[in-house]
C-alpha positions in Angstrom: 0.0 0.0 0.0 1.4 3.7 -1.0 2.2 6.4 1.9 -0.8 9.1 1.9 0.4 12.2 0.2 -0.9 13.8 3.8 1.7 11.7 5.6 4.4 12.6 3.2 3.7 16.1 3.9 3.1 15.9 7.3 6.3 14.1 7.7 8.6 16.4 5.9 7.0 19.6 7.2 6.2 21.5 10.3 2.4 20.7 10.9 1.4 24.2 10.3 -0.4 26.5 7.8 3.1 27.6 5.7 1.0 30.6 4.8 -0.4 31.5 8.0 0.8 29.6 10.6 -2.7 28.1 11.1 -1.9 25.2 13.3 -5.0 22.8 14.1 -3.5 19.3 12.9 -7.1 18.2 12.0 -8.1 21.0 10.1 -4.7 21.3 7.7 -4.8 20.5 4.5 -2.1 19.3 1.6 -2.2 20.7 -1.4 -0.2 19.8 -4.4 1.8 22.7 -6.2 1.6 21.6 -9.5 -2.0 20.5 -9.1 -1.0 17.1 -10.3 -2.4 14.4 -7.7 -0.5 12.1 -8.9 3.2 13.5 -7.8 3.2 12.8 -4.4 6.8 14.0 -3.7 7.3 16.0 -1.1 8.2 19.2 -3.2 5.4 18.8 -4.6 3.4 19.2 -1.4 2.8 21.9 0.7 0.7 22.4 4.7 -2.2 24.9 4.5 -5.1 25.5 6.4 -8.9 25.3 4.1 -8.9 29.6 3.5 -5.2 29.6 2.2 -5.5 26.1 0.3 -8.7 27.7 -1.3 -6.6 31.1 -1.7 -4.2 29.6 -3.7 -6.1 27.3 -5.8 -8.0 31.0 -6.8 -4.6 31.7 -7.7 -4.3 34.6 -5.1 -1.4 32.9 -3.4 1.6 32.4 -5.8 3.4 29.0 -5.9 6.7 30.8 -5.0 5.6 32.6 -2.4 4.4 28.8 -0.7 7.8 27.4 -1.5 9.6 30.1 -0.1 7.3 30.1 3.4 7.3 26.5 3.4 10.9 25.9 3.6 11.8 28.7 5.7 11.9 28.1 9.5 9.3 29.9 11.3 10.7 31.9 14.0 9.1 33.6 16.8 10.4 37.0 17.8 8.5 38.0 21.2 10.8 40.8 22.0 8.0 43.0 20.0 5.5 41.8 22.8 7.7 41.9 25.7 9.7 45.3 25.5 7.5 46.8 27.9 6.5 44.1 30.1 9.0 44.9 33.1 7.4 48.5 33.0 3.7 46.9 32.9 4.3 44.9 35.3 6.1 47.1 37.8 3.1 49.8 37.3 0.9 47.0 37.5 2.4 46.1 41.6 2.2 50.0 42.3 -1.3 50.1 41.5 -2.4 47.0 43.3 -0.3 48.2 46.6 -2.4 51.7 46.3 -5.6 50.0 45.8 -4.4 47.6 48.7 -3.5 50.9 51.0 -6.7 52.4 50.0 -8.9 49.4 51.0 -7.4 49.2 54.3 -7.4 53.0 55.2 -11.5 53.1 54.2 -11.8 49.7 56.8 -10.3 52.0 59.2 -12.0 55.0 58.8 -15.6 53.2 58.6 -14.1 51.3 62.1 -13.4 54.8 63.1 -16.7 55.9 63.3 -18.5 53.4 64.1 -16.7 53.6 67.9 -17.7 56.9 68.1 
């Protein structure tokens, strides 16, 4: 029995949308770049998820652009995200000692008068 053209792909690529980075296993699809079922090589195929597989058979994804995406790593840069997160996170403890202070000095005040 032949290997699936899914488990080729699956096998020789990271299990991810190459266009978008999709990434739901069960959802992916393979498509074949030259639209020819019958090559089942692996350069052949290429991950994407239904919109981007549906994109490109409309022809509004090029067939380089998928090669190039699909064997280039994918490589997450958080420092974007995370430049700020030491400031956030300190202005985050100042307010929560503030609201903290706050709370207590109302519990003393309201204790406060009701001895008087």
């Amino acid at each position: 029995m032949a290997t699936s053209y899914r488990k080729i792909a699956f096998d020789a690529y990271p299990n991810i949308c190459a266009y978008c980075g999709f990434g739901i296993i069960g959802i992916l699809q393979v498509a074949h770049l030259s639209h020819n079922r019958k090559d089942d090589s692996p350069e052949n195929l290429v991950i994407l998820c239904p919109t981007c597989h549906k994109m490109y058979d409309g022809n509004l994804i090029s067939k380089d652009a998928l090669i190039v995406l699909r064997d280039t790593p994918r490589k997450i840069d958080w420092s974007v995200m995370m430049k700020d997160a030491g400031v956030k996170a300190a202005n985050k403890r100042k307010h929560r000692a503030a609201g903290r202070k706050a709370a207590i000095t109302r519990l003393k005040n309201l204790q406060a008068k009701a001895i008087k």
